[in-house]
C-alpha positions in Angstrom: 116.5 84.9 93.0 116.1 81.5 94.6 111.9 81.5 94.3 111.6 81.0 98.1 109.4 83.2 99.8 108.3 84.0 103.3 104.8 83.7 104.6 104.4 85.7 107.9 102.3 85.1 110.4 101.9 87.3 113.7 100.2 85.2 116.3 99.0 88.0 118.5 99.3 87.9 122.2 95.0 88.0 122.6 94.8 85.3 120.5 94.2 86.5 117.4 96.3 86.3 113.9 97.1 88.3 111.4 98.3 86.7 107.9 98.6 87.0 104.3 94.9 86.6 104.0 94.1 89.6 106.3 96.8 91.5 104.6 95.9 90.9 101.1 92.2 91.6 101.9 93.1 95.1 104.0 95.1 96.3 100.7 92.1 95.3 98.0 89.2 96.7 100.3 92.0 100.0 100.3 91.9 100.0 96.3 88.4 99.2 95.9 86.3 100.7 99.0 84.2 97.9 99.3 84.9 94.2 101.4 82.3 92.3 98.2 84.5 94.0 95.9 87.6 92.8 97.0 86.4 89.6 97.9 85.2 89.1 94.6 89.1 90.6 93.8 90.6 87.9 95.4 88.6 84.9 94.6 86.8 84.4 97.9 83.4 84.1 99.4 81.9 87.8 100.4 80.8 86.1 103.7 84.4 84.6 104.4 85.6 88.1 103.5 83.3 89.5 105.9 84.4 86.9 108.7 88.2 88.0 108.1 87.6 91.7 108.3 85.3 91.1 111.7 88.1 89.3 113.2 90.8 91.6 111.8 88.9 94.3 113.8 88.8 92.1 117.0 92.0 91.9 117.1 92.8 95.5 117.4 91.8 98.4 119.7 90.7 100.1 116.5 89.0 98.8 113.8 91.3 98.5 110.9 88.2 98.9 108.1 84.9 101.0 108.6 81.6 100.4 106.6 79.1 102.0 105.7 75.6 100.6 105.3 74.4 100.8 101.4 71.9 102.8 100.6 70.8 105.3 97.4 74.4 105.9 97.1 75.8 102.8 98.1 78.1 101.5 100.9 81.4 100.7 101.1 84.8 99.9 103.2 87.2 102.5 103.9 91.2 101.0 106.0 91.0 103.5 108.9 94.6 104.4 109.7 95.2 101.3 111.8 94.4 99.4 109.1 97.1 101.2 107.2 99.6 101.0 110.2 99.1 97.3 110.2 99.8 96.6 106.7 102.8 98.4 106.9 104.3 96.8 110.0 103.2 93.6 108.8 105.4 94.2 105.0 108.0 95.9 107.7 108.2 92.3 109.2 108.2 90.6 105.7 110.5 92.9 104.3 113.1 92.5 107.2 112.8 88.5 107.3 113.0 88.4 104.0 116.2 90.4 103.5 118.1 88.6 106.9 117.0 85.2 105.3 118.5 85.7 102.1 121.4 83.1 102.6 119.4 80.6 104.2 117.2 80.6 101.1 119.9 80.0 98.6 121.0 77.2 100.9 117.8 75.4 100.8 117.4 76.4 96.8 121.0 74.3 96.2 119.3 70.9 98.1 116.4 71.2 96.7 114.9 69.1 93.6 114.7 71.5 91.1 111.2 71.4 88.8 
């Protein structure tokens, strides 16, 4: 293992992005149905969590995470099945750069300063 890792970003054609950020939050508000949950998860503000999944559902013709308002039970956060579909083409597209980059990284590992 040469310790190198890939960070993906999709630059959408409207404009919009979709990163590690967005993917990390999508899978934590999937394990813990709720965005203040996972932000909390993750070590970020609830309102920058918020901001995140607002523009993660501009960015798609579906929203990727539902919510439901709180009330006597609660609310909550539920990854609607585009949600789902775009964490898993996103770790497709990880997964395949990673794999086709594998000599390249050993490359850089050898001239780089080892710490």
């Amino acid at each position: 293992m040469t310790g190198i890792h890939i960070s993906i970003r999709l630059d959408l054609a409207n404009g919009n992005r979709i990163g590690p950020a967005e993917i990390a939050l999508l899978e934590v508000i999937r394990v813990k149905g709720s965005i203040r949950a996972a932000a909390r998860h993750l070590g970020m503000a609830y309102r920058t969590a918020w901001l995140l999944v607002e523009h993660i559902n501009e960015a798609m013709r579906e929203p990727a995470v539902t919510t439901a308002t709180g009330g006597k039970h609660g609310g909550g956060a539920v990854v609607t099945p585009v949600g789902e579909k775009v964490i898993e083409i996103y770790h497709s597209i990880e997964g395949t750069m990673c794999a086709e980059a594998q000599r390249e990284f050993h490359a850089i590992a050898r001239l780089s300063r080892l710490t």
